[in-house]
VMD Tcl script that builds the backbone (N, CA, C; Angstrom):
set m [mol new atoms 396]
animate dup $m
set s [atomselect $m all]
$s set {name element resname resid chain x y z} {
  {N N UNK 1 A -3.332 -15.219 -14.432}
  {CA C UNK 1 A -3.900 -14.001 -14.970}
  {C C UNK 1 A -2.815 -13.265 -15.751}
  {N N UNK 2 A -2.902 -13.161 -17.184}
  {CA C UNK 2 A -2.029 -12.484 -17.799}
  {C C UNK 2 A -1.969 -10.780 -17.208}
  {N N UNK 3 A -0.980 -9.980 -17.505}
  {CA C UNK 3 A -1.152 -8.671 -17.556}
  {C C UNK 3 A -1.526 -8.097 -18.612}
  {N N UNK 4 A -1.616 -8.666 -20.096}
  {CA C UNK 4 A -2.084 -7.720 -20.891}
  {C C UNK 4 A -3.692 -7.623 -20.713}
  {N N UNK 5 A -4.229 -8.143 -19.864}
  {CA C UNK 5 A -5.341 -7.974 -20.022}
  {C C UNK 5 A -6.153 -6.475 -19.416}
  {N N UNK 6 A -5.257 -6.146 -18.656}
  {CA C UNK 6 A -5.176 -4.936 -17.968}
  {C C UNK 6 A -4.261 -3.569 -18.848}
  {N N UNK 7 A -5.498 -2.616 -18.653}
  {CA C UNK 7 A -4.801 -1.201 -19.631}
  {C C UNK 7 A -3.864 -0.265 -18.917}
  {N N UNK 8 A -3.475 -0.459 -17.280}
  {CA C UNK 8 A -2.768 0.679 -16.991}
  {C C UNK 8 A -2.468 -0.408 -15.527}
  {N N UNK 9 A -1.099 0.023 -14.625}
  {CA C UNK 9 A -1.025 -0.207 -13.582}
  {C C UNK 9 A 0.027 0.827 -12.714}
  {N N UNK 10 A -0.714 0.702 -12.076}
  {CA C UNK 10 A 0.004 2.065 -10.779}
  {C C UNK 10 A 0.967 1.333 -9.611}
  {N N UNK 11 A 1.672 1.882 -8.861}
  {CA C UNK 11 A 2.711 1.466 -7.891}
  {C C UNK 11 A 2.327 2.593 -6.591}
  {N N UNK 12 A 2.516 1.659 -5.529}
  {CA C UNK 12 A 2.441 2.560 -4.474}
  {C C UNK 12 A 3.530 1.712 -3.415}
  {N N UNK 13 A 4.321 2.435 -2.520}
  {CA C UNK 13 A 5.322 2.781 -1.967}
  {C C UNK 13 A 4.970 2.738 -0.067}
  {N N UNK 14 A 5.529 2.404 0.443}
  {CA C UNK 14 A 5.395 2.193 2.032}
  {C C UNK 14 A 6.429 1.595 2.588}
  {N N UNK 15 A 7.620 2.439 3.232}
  {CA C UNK 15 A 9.025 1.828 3.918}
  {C C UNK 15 A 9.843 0.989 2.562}
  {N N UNK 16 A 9.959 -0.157 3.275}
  {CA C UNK 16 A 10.470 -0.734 1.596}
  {C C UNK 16 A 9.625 -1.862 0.598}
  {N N UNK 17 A 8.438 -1.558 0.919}
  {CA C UNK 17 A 7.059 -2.692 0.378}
  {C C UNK 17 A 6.834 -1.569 -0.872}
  {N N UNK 18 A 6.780 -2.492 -1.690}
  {CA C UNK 18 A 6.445 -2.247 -3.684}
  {C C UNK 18 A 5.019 -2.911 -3.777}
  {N N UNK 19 A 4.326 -2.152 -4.193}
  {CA C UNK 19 A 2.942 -2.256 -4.660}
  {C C UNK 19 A 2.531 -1.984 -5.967}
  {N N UNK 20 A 2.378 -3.331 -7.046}
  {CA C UNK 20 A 2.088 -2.811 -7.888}
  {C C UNK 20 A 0.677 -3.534 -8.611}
  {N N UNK 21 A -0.228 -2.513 -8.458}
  {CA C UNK 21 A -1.639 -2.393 -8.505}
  {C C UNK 21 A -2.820 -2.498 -9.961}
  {N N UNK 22 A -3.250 -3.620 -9.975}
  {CA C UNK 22 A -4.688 -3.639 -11.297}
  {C C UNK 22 A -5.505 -3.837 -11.329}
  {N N UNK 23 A -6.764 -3.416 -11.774}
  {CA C UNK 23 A -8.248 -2.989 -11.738}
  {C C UNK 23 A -8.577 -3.448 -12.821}
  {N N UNK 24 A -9.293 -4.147 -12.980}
  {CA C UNK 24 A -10.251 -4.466 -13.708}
  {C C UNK 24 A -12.054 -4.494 -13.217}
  {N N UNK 25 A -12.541 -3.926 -13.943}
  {CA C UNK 25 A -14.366 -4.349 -13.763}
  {C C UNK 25 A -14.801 -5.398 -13.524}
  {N N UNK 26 A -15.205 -5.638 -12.036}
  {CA C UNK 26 A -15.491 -6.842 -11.728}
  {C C UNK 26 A -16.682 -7.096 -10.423}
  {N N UNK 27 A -16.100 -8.077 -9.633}
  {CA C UNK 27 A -17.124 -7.979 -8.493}
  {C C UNK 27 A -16.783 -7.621 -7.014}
  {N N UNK 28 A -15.536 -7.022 -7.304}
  {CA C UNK 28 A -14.999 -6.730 -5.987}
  {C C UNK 28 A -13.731 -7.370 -5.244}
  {N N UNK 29 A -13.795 -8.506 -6.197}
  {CA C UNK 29 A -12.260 -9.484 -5.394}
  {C C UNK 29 A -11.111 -9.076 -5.600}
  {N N UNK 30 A -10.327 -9.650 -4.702}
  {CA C UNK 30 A -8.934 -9.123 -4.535}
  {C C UNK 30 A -8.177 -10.039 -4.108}
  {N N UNK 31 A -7.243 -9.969 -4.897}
  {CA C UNK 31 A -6.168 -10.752 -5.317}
  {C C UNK 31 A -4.742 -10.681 -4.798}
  {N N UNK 32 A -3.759 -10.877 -4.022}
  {CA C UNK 32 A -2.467 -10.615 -3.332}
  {C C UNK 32 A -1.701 -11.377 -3.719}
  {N N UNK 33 A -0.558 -11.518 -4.499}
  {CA C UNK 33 A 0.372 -12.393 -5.029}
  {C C UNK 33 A -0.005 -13.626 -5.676}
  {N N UNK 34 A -1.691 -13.519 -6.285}
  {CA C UNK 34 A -1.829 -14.787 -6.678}
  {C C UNK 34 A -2.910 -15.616 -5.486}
  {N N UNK 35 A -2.706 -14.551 -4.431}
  {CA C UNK 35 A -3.495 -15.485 -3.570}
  {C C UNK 35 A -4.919 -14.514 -3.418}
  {N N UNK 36 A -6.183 -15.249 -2.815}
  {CA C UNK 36 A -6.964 -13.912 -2.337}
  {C C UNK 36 A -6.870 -13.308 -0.881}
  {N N UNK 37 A -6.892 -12.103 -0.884}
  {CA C UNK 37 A -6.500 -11.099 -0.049}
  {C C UNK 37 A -6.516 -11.487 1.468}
  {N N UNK 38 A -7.330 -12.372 2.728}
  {CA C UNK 38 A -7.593 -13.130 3.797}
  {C C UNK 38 A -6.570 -14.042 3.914}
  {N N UNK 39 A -5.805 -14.673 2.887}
  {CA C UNK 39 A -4.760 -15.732 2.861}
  {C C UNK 39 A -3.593 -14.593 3.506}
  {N N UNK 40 A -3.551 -13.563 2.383}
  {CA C UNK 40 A -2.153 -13.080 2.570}
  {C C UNK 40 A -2.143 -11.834 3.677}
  {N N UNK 41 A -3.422 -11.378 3.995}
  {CA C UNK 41 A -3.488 -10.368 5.087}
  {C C UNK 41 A -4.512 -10.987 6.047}
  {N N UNK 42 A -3.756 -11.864 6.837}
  {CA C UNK 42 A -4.776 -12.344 7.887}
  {C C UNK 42 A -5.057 -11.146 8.904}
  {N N UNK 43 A -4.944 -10.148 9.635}
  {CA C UNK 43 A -5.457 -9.311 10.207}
  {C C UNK 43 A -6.625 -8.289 9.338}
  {N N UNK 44 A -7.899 -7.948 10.441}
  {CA C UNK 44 A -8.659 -7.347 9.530}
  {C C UNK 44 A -7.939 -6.079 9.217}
  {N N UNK 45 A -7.649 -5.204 10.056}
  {CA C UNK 45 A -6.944 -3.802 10.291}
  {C C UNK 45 A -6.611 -3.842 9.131}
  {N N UNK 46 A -5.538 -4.934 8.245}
  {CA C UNK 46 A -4.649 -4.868 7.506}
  {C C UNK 46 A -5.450 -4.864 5.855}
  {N N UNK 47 A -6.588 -6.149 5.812}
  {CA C UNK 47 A -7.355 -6.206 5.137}
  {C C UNK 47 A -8.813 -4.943 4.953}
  {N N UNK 48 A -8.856 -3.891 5.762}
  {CA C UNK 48 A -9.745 -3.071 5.947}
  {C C UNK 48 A -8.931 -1.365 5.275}
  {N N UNK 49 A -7.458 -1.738 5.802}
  {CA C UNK 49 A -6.651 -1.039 4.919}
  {C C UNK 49 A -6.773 -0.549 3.625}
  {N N UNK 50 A -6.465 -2.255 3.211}
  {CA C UNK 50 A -6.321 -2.158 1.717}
  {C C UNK 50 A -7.667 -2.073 0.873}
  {N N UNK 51 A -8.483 -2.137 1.373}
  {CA C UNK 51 A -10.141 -1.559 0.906}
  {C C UNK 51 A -10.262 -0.382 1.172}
  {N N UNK 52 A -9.967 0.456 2.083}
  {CA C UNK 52 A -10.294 1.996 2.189}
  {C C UNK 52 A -10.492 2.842 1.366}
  {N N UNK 53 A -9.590 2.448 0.153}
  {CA C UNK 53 A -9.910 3.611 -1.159}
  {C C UNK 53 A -10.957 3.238 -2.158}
  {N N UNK 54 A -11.350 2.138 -1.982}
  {CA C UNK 54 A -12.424 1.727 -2.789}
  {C C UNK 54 A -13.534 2.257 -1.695}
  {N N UNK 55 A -13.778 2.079 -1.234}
  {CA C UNK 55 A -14.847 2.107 0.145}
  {C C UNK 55 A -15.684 3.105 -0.079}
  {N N UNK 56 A -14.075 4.468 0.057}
  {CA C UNK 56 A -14.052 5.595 0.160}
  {C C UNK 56 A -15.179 6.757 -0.866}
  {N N UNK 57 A -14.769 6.200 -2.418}
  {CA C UNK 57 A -15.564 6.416 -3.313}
  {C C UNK 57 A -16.802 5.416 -4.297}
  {N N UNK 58 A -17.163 4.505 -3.068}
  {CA C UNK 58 A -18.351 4.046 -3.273}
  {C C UNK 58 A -17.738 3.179 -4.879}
  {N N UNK 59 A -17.006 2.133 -4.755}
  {CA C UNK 59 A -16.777 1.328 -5.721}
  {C C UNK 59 A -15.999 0.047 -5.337}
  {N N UNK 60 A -16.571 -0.023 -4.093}
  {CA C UNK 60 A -15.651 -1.679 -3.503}
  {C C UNK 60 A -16.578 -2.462 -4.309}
  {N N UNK 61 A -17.645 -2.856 -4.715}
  {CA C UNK 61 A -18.252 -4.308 -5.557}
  {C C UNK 61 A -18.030 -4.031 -7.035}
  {N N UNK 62 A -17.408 -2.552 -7.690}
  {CA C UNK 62 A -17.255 -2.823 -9.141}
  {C C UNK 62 A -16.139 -3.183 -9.703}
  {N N UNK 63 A -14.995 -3.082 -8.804}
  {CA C UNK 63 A -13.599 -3.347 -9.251}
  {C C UNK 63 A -13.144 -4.662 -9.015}
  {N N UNK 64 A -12.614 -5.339 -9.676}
  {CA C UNK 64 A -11.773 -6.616 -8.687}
  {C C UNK 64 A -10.104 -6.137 -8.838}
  {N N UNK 65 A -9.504 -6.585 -8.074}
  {CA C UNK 65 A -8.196 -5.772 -7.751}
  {C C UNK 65 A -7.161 -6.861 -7.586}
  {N N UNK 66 A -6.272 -6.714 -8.349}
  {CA C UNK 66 A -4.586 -7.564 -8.517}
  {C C UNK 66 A -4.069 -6.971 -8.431}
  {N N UNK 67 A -2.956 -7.698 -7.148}
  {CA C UNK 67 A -1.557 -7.021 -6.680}
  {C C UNK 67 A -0.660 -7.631 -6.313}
  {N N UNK 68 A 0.526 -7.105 -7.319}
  {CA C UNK 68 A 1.915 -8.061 -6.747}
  {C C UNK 68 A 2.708 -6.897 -5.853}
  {N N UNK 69 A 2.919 -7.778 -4.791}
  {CA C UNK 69 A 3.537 -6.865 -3.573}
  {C C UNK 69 A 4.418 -7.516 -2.760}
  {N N UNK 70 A 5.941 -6.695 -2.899}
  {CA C UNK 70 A 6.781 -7.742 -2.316}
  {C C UNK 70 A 8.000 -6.344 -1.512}
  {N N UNK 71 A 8.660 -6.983 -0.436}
  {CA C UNK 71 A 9.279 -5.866 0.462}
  {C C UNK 71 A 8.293 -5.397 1.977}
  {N N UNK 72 A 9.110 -5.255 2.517}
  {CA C UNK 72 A 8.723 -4.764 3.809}
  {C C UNK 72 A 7.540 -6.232 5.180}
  {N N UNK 73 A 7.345 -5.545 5.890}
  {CA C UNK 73 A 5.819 -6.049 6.324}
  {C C UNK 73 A 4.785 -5.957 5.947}
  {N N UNK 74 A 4.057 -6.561 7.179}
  {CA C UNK 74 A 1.906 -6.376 6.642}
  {C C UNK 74 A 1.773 -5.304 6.529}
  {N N UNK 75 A 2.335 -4.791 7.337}
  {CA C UNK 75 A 1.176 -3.200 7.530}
  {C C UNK 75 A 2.058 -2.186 6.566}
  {N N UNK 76 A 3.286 -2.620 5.780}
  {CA C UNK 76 A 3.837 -1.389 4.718}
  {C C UNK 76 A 3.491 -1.630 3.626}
  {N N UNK 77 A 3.041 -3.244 3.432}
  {CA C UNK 77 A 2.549 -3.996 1.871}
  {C C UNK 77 A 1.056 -3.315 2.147}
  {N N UNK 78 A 0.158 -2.934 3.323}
  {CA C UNK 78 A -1.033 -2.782 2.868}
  {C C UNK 78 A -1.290 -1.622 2.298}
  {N N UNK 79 A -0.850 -0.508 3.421}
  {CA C UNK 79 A -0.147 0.974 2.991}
  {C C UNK 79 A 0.543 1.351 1.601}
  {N N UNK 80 A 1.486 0.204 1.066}
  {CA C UNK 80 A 1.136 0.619 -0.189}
  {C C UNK 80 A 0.576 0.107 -1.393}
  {N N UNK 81 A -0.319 -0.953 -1.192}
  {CA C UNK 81 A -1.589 -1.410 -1.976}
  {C C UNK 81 A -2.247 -0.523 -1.391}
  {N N UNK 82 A -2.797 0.393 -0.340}
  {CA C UNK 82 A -3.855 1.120 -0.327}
  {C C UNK 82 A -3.679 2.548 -1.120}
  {N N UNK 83 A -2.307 3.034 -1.479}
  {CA C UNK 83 A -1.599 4.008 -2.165}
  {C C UNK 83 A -1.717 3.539 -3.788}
  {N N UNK 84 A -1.790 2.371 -3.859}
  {CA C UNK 84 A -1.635 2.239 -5.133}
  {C C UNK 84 A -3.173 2.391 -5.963}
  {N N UNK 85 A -3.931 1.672 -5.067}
  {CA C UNK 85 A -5.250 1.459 -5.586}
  {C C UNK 85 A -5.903 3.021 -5.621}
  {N N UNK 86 A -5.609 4.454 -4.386}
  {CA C UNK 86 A -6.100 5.417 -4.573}
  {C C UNK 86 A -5.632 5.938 -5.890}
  {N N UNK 87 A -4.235 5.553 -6.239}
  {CA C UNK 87 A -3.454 6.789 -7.685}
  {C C UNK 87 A -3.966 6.225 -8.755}
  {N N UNK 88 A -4.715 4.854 -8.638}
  {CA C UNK 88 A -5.145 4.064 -9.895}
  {C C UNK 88 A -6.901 5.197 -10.103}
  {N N UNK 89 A -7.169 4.979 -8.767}
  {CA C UNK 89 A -8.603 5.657 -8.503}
  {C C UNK 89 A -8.823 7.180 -9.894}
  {N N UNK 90 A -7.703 7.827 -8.999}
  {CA C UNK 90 A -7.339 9.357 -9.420}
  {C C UNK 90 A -6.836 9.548 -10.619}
  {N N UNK 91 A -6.143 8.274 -11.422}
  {CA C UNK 91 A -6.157 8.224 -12.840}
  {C C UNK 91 A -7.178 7.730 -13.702}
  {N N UNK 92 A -8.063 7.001 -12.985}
  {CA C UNK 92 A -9.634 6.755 -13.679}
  {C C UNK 92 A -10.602 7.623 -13.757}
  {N N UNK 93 A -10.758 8.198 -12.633}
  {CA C UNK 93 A -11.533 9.429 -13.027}
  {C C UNK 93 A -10.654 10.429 -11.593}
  {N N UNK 94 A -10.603 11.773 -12.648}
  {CA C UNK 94 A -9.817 12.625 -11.464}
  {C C UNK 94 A -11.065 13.385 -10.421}
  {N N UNK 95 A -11.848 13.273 -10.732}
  {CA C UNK 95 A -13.006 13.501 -9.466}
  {C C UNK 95 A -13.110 12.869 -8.405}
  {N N UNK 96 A -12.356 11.945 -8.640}
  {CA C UNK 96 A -12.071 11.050 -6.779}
  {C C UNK 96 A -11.100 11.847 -6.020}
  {N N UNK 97 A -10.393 12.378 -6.575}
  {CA C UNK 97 A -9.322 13.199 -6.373}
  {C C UNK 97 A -9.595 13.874 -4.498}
  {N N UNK 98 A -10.499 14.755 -4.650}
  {CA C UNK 98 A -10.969 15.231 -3.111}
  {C C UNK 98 A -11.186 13.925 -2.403}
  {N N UNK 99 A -11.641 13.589 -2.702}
  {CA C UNK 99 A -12.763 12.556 -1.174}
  {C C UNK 99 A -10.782 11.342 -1.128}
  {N N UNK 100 A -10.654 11.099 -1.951}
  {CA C UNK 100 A -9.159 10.772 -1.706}
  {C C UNK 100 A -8.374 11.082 -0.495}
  {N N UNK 101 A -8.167 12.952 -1.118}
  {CA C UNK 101 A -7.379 13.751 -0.645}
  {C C UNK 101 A -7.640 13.876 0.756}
  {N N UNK 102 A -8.824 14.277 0.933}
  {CA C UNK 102 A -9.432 14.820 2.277}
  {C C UNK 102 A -9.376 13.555 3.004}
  {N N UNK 103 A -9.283 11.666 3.159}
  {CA C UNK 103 A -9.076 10.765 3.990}
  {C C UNK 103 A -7.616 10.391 4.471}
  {N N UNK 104 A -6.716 11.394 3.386}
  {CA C UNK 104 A -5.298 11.024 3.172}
  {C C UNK 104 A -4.611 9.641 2.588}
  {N N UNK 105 A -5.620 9.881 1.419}
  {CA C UNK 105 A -4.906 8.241 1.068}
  {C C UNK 105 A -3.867 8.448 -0.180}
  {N N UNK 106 A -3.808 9.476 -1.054}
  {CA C UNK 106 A -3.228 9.907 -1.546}
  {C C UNK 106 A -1.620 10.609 -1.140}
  {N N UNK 107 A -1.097 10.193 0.028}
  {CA C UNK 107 A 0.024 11.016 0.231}
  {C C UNK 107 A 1.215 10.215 0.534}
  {N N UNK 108 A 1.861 9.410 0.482}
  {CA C UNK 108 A 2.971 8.462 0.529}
  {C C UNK 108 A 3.789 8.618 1.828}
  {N N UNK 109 A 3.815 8.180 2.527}
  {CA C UNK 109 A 3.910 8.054 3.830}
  {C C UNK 109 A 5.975 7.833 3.950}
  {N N UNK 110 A 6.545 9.002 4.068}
  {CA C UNK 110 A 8.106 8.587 3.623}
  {C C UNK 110 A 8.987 8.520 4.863}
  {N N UNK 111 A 8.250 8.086 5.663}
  {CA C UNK 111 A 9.070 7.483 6.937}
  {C C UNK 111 A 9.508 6.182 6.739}
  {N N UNK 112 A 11.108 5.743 7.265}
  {CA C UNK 112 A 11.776 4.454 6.970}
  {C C UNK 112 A 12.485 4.247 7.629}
  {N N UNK 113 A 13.433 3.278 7.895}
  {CA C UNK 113 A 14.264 3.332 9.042}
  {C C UNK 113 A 15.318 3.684 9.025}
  {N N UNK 114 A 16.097 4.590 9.686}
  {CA C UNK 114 A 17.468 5.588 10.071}
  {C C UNK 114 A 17.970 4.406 9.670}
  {N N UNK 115 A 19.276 5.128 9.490}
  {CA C UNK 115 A 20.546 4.011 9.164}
  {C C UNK 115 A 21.229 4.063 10.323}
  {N N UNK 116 A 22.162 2.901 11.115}
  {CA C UNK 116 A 23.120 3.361 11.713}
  {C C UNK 116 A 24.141 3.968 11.666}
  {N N UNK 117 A 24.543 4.625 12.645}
  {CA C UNK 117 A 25.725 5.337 12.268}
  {C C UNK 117 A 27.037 4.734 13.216}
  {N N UNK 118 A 28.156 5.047 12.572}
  {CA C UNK 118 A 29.210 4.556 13.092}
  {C C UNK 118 A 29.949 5.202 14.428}
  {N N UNK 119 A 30.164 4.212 15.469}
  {CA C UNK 119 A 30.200 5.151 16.411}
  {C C UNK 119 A 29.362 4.971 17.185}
  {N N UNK 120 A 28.377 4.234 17.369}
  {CA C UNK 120 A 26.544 4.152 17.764}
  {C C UNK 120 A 26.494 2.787 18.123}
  {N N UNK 121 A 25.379 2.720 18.763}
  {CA C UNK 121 A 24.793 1.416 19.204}
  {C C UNK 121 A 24.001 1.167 17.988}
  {N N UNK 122 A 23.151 2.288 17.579}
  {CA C UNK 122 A 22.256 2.141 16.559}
  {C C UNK 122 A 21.649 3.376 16.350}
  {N N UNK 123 A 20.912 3.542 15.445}
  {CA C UNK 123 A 20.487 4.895 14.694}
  {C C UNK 123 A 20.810 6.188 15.634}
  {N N UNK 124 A 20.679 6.000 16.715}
  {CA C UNK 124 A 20.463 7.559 17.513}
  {C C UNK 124 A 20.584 7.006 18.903}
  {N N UNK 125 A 20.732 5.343 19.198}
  {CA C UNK 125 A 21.424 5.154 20.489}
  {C C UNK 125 A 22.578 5.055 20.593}
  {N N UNK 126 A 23.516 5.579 21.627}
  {CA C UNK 126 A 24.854 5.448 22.128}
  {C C UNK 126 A 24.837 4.697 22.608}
  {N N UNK 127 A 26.527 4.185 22.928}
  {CA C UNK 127 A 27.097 4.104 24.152}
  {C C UNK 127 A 27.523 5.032 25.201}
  {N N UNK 128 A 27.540 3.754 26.434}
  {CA C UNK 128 A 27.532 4.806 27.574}
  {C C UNK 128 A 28.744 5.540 27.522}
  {N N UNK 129 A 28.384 6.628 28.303}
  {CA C UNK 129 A 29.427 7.568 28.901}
  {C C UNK 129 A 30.441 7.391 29.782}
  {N N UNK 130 A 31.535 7.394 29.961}
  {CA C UNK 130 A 32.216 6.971 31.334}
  {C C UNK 130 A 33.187 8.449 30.990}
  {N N UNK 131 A 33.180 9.258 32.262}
  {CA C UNK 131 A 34.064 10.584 32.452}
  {C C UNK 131 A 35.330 9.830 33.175}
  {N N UNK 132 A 35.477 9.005 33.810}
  {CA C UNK 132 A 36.500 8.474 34.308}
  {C C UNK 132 A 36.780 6.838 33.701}
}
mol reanalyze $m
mol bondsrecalc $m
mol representation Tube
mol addrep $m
């Protein structure tokens, strides 16, 4: 599937998973690195995810949806294919905008993992104490 065939593509963000998201008018399929979406998100949770924003505004059978998504896990690649596909939503027509807003799919989720620090077992665990 070339990309010029597609007029706009959006990115959505989750820990360190890159989502980058395209719509075209279609019948609903969905596409994950080339593969369709059940290959690459075998859990439903994960696959029910990344449909939510279509769902949401009553357009899961008109879109078919391509996404290259690479970084993180399942559940940060779905989180941000489900981010990507709402900002694509909200740049197609901005009247999705509420019903978006109000499920929270629109808000980028910027929790990631602490760094360690030196001195530490790890992010915020020590070592033990010994007074003697």
């Amino acid at each position: 599937m070339a990309e010029n065939e597609f007029q706009k593509m959006t990115v959505g963000r989750r820990k360190t998973a890159v989502a980058r998201v395209f719509l075209r008018p279609g019948n609903g399929a969905f596409h994950v690195n080339g593969k369709p979406m059940p290959e690459h998100f075998k859990t439903i949770n994960s696959q029910l995810k990344v449909q939510e924003p279509l769902k949401a505004v009553d357009l899961a059978d008109k879109y078919d949806v391509f996404v290259s998504v690479e970084g993180g896990g399942i559940t940060g690649q779905s989180d941000a294919i489900a981010l990507g596909i709402a900002r694509y939503l909200v740049d197609l027509s901005p009247n999705h905008r509420d019903t978006l807003k109000k499920k929270g799919l629109l808000s980028r989720d910027p929790r990631a993992k602490e760094r360690k620090k030196y001195g530490q077992k790890r992010a915020r665990k020590k070592f033990q104490f010994s007074k003697r």
